[in-house]
C-alpha positions in Angstrom: -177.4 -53.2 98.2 -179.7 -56.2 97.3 -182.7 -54.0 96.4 -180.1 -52.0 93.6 -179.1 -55.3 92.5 -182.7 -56.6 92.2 -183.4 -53.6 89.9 -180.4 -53.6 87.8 -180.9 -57.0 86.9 -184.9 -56.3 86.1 -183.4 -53.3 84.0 -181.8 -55.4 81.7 -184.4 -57.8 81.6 -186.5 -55.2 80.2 -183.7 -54.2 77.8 -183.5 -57.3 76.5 -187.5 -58.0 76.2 -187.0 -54.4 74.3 -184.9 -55.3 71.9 -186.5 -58.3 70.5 -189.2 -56.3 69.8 -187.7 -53.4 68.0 -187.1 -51.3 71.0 -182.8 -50.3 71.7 -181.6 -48.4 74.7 -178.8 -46.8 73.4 -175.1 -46.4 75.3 -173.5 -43.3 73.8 -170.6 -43.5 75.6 -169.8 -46.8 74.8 -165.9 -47.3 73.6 -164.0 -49.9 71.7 -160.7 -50.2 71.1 -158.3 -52.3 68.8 -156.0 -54.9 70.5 -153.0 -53.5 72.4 -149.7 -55.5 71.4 -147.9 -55.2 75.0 -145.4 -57.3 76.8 -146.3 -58.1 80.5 -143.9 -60.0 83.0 -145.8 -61.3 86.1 -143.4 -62.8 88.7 -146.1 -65.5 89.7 -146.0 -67.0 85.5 -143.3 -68.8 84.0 -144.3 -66.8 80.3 -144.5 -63.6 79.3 -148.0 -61.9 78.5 -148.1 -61.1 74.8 -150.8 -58.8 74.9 -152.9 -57.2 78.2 -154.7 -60.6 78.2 -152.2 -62.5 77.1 -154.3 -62.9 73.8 -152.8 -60.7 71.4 -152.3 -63.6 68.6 -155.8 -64.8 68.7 -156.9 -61.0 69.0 -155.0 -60.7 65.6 -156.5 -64.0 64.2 -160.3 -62.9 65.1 -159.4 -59.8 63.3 -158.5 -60.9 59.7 -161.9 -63.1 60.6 -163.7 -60.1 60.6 -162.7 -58.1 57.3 -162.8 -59.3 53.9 -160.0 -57.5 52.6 -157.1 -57.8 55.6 -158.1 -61.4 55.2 -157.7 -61.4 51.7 -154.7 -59.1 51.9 -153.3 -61.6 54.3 -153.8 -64.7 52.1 -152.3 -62.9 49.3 -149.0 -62.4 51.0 -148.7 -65.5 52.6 -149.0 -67.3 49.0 -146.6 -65.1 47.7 -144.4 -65.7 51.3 -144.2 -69.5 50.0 -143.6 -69.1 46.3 -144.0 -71.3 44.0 -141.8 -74.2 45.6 -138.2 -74.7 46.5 -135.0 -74.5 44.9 -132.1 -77.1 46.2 -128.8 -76.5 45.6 -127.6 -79.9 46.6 -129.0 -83.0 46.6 -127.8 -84.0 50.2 -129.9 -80.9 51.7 -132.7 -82.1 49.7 -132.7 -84.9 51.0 -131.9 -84.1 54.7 -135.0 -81.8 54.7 -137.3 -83.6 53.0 -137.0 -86.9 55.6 -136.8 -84.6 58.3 -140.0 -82.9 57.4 -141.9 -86.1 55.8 -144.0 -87.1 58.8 -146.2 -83.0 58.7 -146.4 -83.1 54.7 -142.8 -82.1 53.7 -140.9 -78.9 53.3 -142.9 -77.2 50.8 -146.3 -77.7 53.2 -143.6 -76.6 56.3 -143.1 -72.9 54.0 -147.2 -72.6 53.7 -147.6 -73.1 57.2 -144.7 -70.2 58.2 -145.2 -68.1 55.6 -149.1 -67.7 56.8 -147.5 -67.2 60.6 -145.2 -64.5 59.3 -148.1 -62.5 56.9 -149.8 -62.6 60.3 -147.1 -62.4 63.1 -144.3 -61.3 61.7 -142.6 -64.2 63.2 -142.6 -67.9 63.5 -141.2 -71.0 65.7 -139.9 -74.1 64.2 -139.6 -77.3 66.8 -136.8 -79.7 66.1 -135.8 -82.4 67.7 -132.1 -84.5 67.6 -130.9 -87.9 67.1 -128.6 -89.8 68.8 -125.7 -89.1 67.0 -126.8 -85.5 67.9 -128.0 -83.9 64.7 -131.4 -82.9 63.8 -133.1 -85.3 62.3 -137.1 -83.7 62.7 -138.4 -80.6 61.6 -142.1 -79.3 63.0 -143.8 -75.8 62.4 -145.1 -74.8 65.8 -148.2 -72.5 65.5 -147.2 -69.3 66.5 -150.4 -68.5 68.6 -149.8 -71.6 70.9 -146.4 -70.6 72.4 -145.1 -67.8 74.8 -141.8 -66.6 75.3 -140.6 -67.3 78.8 -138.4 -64.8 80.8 -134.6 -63.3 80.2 -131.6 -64.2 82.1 -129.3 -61.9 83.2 -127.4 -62.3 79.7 -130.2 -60.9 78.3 -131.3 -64.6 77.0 -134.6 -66.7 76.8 -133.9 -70.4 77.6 -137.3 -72.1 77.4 -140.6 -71.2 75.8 -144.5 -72.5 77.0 -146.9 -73.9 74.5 -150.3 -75.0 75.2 -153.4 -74.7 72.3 -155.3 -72.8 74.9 -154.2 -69.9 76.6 -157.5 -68.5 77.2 -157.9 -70.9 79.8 -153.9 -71.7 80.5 -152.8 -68.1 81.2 -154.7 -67.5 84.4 -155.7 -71.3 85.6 -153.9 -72.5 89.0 -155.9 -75.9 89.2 -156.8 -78.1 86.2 -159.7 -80.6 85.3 -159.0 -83.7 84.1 -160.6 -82.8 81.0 -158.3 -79.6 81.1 -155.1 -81.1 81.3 -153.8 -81.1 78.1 -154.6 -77.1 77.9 -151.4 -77.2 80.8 -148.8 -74.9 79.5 -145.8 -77.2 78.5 -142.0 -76.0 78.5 -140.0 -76.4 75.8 -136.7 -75.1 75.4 -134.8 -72.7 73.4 -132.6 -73.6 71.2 -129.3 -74.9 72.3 -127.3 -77.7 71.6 -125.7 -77.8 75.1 -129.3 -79.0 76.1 -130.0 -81.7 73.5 -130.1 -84.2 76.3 -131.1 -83.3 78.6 -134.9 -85.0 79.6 -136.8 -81.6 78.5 -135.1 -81.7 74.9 -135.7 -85.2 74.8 -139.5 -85.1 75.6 -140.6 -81.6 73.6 -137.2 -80.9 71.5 -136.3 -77.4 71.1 -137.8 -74.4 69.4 -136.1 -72.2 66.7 -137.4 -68.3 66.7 -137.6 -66.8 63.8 -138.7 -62.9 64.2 -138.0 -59.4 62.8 -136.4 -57.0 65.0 -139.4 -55.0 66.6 -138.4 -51.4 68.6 -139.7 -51.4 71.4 -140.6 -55.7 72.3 -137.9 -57.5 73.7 -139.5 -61.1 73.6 -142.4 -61.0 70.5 -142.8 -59.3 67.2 -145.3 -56.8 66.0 -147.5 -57.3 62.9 -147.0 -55.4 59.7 -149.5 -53.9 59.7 -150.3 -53.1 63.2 -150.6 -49.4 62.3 -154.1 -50.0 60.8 -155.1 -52.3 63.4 -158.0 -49.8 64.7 -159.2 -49.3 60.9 -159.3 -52.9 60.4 -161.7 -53.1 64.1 -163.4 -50.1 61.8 -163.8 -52.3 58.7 -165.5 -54.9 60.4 -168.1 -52.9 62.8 -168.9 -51.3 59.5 -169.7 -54.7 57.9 -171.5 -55.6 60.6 -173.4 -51.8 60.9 -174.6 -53.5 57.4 -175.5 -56.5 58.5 -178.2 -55.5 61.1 -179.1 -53.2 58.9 -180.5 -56.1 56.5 -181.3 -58.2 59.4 -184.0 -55.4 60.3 -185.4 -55.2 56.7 -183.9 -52.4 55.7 -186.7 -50.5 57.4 -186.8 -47.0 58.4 -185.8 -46.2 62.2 -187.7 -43.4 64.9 -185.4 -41.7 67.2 -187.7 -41.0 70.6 -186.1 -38.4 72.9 -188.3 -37.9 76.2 -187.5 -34.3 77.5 -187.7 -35.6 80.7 -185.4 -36.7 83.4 -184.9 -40.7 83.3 -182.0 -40.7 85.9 -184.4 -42.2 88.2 -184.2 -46.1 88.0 -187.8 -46.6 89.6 -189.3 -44.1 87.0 -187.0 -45.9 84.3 -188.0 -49.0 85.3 -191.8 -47.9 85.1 -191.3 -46.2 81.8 -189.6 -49.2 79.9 -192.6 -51.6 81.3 -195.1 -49.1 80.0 -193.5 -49.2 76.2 -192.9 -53.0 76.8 -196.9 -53.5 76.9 -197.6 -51.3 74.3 -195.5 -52.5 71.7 -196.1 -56.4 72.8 -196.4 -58.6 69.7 -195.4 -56.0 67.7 -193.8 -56.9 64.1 -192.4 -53.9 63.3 -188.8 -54.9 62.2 -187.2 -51.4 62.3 -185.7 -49.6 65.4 -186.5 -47.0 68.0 -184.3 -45.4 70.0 -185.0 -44.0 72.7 -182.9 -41.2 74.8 -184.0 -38.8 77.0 -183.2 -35.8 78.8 -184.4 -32.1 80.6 -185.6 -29.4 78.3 -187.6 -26.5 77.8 -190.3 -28.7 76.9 -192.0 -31.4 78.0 -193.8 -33.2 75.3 -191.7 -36.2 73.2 -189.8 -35.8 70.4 -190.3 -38.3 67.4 -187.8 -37.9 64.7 -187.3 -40.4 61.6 -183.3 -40.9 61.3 -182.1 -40.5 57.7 -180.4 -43.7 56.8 -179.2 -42.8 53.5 -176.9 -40.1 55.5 -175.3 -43.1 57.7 -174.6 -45.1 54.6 -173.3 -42.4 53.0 -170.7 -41.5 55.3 -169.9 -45.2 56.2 -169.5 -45.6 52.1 -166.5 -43.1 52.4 -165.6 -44.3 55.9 -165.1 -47.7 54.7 -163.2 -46.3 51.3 -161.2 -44.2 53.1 -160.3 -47.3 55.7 -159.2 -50.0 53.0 -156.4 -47.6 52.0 -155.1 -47.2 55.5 -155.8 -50.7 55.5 -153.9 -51.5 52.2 -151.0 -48.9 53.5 -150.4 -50.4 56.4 -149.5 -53.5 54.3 -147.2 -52.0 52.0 -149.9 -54.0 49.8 -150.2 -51.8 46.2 -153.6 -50.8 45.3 -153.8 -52.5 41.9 -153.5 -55.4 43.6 -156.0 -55.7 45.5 -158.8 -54.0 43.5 -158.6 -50.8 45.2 -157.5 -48.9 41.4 -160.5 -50.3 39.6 -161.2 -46.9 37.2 -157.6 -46.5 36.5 -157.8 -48.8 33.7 -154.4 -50.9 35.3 -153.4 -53.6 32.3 -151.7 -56.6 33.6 -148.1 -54.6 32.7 -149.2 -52.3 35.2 -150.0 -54.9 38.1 -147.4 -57.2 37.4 -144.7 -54.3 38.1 -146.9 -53.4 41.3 -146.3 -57.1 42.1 -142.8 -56.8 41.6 -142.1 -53.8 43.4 -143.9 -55.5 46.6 -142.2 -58.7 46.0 -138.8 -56.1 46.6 -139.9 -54.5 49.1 -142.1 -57.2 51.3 -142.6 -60.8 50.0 -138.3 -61.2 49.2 -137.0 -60.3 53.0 -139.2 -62.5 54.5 -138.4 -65.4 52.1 -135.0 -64.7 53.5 -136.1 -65.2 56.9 -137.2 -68.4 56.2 -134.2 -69.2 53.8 -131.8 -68.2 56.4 -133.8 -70.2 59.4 -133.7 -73.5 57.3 -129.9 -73.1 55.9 -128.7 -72.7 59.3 -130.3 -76.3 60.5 -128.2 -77.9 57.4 -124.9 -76.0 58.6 -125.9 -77.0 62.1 -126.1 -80.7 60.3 -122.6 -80.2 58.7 -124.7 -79.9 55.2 -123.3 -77.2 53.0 -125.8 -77.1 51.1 -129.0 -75.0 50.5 -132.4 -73.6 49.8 -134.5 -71.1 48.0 -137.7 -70.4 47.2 -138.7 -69.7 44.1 -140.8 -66.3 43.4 -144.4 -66.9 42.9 -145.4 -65.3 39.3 -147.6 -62.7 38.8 -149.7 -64.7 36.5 -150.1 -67.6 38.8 -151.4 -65.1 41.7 -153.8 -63.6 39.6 -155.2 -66.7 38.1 -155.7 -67.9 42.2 -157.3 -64.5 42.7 -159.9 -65.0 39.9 
């Protein structure tokens, strides 16, 4: 076992001595697959997993990273999400909301910060906290990637929630550093005015959820857009096919197949030493690859691989992609440049603005209308809010 061991790790020494000088043992089999939205219950955890690792929010955060236009697609929503400020009806609300959100940049910075949660989550959490004459009297947005839902009652109820800024490290970690500490999930309760005082309330307040019904998830919402969630992982490995592709100079590639069985490690072993001498110091900047396998014959093969093909087909791979990309938004082309030679005047994209401000952007301004008017009812305030539609003119002026 320690003599396989040995050579395995002196295999991919070699690999990596390869690669830095042009030389790639290539993996055909190798798979990737786009985050998995899931809901796990463990009985050892207080929370519920969102996603198989319990990363599925920073999964979907690392993916609008990687693609220019779900990022883009994403800011454009969230901007029209927050409008272009509030509407009181009522001076008392006005107020109310603006003391109570005064100390994190006031109301209008409280909508950016949920509408970016819902373009990305679908959902977001709001953390109050009361007073003594038991009202609310502070209102905190409560990043939607740092909490987790803990588990039902047998009313079919959730009665606390777990933050902490960390969960790589929180979700499976039984003892903690010092230095780890504050990574420590932290419970903080649902909302329910039954509990305002008790110790819990008073130390971390309570947390207002705000979500979309999801079929299917009984604790966390899915994305939009999650049906294009394996063209967006597409997107980006194309960007990145592109980006090697300039990192290696743009040079032409050789495909090396040895007709020849390889399955041996020794003979592998002796094989990728042998090419690691002769192409020592080497500044060739393109790429072999090499492969191998029995034939008829026994000499090598040495083909040149046609790059132009690859780009080719990645060029209508990657067109084909930002539609199911844009689709999966509800987002219209126009929009988002996808229309270009259809000669769209700014008629044209201020209707397709309209029609997605219908359809999208105004039910989840009522989300957060709904959410907000509630905490004044809860506050005896009859008053309330709205938020004013972004125009078309301002979002294409930000765009520019």
């Amino acid at each position: 076992m320690g003599k396989s061991k040995k050579k395995s790790t002196e295999l991919k020494k070699i690999k990596k001595d390869l690669s830095k000088k042009g030389i790639e043992i290539i993996n055909f089999t190798r798979e990737s697959q786009a985050p998995i939205v899931s809901e796990r219950i463990q009985k050892q955890k207080p929370f519920v997993f969102y996603g198989l690792d319990n990363l599925y929010p920073n999964d979907l955060i690392r993916m609008a990273d990687n693609s220019a236009l779900h990022s883009a697609i994403l800011d454009t929503k969230a901007k029209m999400i927050a409008g272009d400020g509030i509407i009181y009806e009522g001076t008392e609300g006005e107020k109310f909301l603006e003391e109570a959100t005064a100390k994190w940049g006031g109301l209008n910075k409280l909508i950016e910060r949920i509408s970016v949660d819902i373009a990305y989550f679908n959902s977001f959490y709001l953390n109050v906290q009361f007073n003594m004459g038991k009202e609310i009297d502070t209102i905190k947005h409560m990043d939607f990637s740092f909490i987790r839902s803990g588990k039902m009652d047998s009313r079919g109820e959730v009665s606390e929630y777990w933050m902490s800024t960390r969960w790589d490290i929180a979700t499976n970690k039984r003892v903690y550093t010092a230095e780890e500490e504050i990574y420590r999930p932290k419970e903080i309760l649902g909302f329910d005015p039954k509990k305002m005082t008790d110790k819990a309330s008073k130390r971390q307040g309570q947390l207002i959820v705000a979500k979309k019904y999801s079929p299917s998830t009984l604790y966390y919402s899915k994305p939009t857009y999650i049906g294009a969630t394996n063209q967006i992982e597409i997107a980006a490995k194309i960007a990145n096919f592109h980006k090697n592709q300039l990192d290696n100079g743009m040079t032409g590639n050789l495909h090396l197949h040895l007709r020849q069985d390889l399955s041996n490690e020794e003979k592998r072993i002796k094989l990728l030493k042998d090419l690691n001498e002769q192409y020592a110091g080497s500044n060739n900047a393109g790429r072999i690859f090499l492969t191998w396998g029995v034939g008829d014959a026994n000499e090598p093969a040495v083909n040149p691989i046609n790059t132009s093909d690859v780009h080719n087909a990645l060029s209508d791979l990657n067109t084909r992609t930002n539609e199911d990309i844009a689709l999966a938004h509800q987002m219209p082309r126009s929009i988002i440049g996808l229309d270009q030679n259809t000669g769209l005047g700014g008629l044209e994209i201020a209707n397709a603005l309209d029609m997605f401000q219908t359809i999208y952007v105004g039910p989840q301004q009522q989300l957060i209308e709904d959410t907000i008017n509630e905490i004044l009812r809860f506050n005896n305030i009859n008053d309330s809010i709205k938020i004013e539609r972004l125009r078309p003119s301002k979002l294409m002026l930000d765009e520019e």
